[in-house]
C-alpha positions as CSV (number, residue, x, y, z in Angstrom):
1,X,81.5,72.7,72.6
2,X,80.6,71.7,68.9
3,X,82.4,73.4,66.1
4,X,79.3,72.7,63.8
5,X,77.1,74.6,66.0
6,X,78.9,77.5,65.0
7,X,78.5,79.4,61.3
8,X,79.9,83.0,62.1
9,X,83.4,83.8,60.8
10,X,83.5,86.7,63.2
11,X,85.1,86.6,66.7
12,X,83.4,83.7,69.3
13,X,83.1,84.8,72.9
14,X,83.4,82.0,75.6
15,X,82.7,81.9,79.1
16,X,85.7,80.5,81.2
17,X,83.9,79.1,84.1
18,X,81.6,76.1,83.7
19,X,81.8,76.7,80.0
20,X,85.6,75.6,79.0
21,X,86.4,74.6,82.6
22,X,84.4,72.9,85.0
23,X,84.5,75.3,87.8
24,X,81.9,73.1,90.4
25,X,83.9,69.9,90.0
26,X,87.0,72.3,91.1
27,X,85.0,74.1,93.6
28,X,83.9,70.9,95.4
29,X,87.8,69.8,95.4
30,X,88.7,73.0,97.1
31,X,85.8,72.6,100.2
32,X,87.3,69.3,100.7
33,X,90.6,70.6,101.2
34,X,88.9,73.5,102.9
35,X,87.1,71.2,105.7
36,X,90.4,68.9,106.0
37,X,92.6,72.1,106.8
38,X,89.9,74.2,109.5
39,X,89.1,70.2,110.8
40,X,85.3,71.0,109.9
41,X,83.9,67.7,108.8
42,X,82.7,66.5,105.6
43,X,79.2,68.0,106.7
44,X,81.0,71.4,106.1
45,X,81.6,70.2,102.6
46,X,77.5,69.8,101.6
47,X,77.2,73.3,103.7
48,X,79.8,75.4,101.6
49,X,78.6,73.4,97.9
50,X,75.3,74.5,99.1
51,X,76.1,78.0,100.4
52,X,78.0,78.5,96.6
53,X,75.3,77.2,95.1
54,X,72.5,79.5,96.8
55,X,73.8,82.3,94.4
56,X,76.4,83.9,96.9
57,X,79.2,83.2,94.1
58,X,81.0,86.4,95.3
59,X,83.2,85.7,97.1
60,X,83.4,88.4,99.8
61,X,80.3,87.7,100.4
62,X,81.0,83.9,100.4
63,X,83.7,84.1,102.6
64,X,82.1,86.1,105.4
65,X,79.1,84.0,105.4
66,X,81.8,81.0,106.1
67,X,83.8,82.8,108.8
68,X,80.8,83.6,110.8
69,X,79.0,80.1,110.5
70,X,82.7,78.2,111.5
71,X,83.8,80.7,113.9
72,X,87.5,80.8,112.0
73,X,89.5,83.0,113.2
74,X,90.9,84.1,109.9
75,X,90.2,87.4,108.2
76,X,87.8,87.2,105.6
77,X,90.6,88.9,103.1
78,X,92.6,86.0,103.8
79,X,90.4,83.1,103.5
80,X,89.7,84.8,100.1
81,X,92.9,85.4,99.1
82,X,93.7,81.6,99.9
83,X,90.9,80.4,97.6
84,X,92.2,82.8,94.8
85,X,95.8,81.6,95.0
86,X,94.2,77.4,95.0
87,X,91.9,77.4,92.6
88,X,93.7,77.7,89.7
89,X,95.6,74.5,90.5
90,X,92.1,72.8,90.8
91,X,90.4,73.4,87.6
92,X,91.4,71.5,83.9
93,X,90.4,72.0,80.6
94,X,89.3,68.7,79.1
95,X,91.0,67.6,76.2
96,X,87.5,68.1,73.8
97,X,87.1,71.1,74.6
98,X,90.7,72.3,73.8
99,X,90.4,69.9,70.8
100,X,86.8,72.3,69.9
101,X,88.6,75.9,70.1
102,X,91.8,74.3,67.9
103,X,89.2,73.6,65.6
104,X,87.4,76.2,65.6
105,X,90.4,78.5,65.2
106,X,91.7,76.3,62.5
107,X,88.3,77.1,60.8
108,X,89.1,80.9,61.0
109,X,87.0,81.9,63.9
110,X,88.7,83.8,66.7
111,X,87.9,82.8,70.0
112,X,87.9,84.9,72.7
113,X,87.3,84.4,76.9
114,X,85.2,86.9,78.0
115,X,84.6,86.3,82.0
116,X,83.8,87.8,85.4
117,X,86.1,87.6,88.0
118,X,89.2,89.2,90.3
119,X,92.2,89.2,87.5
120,X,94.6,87.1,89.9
121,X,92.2,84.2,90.4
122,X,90.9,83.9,86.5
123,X,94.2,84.7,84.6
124,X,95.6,81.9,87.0
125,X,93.2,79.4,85.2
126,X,93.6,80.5,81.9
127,X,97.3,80.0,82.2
128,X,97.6,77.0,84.3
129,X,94.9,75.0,81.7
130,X,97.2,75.9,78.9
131,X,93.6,78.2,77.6
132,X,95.7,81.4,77.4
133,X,97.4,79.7,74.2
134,X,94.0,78.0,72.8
135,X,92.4,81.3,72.3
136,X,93.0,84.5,70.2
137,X,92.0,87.0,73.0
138,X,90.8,87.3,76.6
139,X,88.7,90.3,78.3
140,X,88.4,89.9,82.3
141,X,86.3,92.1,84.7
142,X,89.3,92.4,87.0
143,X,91.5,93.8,84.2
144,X,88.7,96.0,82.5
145,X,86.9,97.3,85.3
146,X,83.4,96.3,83.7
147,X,81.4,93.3,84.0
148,X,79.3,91.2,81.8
149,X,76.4,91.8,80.6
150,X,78.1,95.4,80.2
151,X,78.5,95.1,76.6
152,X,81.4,96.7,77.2
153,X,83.5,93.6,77.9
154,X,82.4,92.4,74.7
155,X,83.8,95.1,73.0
156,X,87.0,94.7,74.4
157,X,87.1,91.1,73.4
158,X,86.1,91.6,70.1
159,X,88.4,94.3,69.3
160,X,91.4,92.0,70.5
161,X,90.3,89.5,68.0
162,X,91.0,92.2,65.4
163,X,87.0,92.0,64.9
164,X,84.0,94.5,65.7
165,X,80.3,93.4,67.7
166,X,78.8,94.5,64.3
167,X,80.9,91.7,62.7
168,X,78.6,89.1,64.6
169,X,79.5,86.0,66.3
170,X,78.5,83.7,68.7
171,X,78.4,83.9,72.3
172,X,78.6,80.7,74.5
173,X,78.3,80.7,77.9
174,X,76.2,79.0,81.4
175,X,74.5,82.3,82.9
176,X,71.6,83.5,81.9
177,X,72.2,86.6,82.7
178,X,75.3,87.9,82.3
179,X,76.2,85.6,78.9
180,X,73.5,85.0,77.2
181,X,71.5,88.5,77.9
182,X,75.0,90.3,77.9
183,X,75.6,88.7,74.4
184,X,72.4,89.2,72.9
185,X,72.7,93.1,74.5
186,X,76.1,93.1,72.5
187,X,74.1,91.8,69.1
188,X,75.5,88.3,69.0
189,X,73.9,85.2,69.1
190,X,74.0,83.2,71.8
191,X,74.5,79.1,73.0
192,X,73.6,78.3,77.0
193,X,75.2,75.9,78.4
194,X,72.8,73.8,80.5
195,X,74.5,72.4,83.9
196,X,71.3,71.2,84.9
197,X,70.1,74.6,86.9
198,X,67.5,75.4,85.0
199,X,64.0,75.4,85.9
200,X,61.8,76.3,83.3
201,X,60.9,80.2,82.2
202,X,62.2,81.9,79.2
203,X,65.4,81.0,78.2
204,X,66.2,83.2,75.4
205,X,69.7,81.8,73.6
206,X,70.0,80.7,70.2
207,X,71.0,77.5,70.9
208,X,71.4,75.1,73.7
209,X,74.6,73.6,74.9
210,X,74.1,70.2,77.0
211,X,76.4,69.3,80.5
212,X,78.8,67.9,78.4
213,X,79.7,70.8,76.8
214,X,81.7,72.0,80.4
């Protein structure tokens, strides 16, 4: 994340996963672990990277596609509620990154997570990775009952920052979709992070954010 990307004295909403944490470097820790435990194999590893990267990130969805291609004998609730309870003892926050919001904040922006996600499993990272106490504010889906792009969240963020959409900002973030659409829906400007997913087509931020920035 680079401080002098940033102009806007009004509240900055981040993305949380892949953004200030790198949530596939976690992710591929946890299938490890995953195959070890159910004695799958490390083929089982390349099949559930893949299967998360295919765009079934929910993890209901996730979950059952796992069961019924290992034959576990688990619920899928509980495989779930497993991977909830682990991740957030898999992911860190770099030390640039927190080094980036300390300036940032020192600079008089408030900074503010704004992420998608069950509340147990997302407030669990922003507390373990010592985030909760590097930002000003944090809106999650879980907690609020909306999901980005709902502008909505924004709002919610914003406000906590002591700071209004109309104020501006900047939001950063790796979706295209749900951060960088959702934050030019909420009338802010907009920094995508690239992990490398892209393949051409509009992009529509602001800026653009390299792999380093996760």
């Amino acid at each position: 994340m680079s401080v002098e990307a940033i102009d806007s004295p009004a509240s900055e909403p981040v993305d949380l996963d892949n953004t200030l944490i790198n949530l596939d470097e976690a992710f591929q820790a946890w299938a490890g672990e995953f195959a070890d435990k159910h004695g799958l194999g490390r083929e089982a590893v390349k099949w559930l990277i893949a299967l998360d990267r295919a765009g079934y990130p929910h993890r209901e969805v996730f979950f059952t596609k796992a069961r019924d291609h290992f034959a576990l004998a688990e619920p899928v609730d509980e495989l779930w509620s497993r991977y909830r309870r682990r991740m957030p003892h898999l992911v860190h926050c770099r030390p640039q990154v927190m080094d980036g919001l300390s300036r940032l904040r020192a600079s008089g922006r408030r900074v503010a997570i704004v992420t998608n996600g069950t509340a147990d499993n997302q407030l669990g990272k922003i507390q373990r990775t010592g985030l909760a106490e590097a930002v000003d504010a944090y809106a999650l889906s879980g907690v609020e009952g909306i999901r980005k792009p709902d502008v909505g969240l924004f709002e919610i963020a914003a406000k906590r920052c002591g700071a209004t959409l109309a104020d501006g900002g900047w939001m950063i973030g790796g979706h295209l979709v749900a951060d960088i659409g959702g934050g030019r829906a909420a009338g802010l400007r907009t920094i995508w992070i690239d992990r490398g997913t892209w393949l051409g087509g509009p992009r529509r931020s602001d800026r653009l954010g390299g792999r380093r920035s996760r």
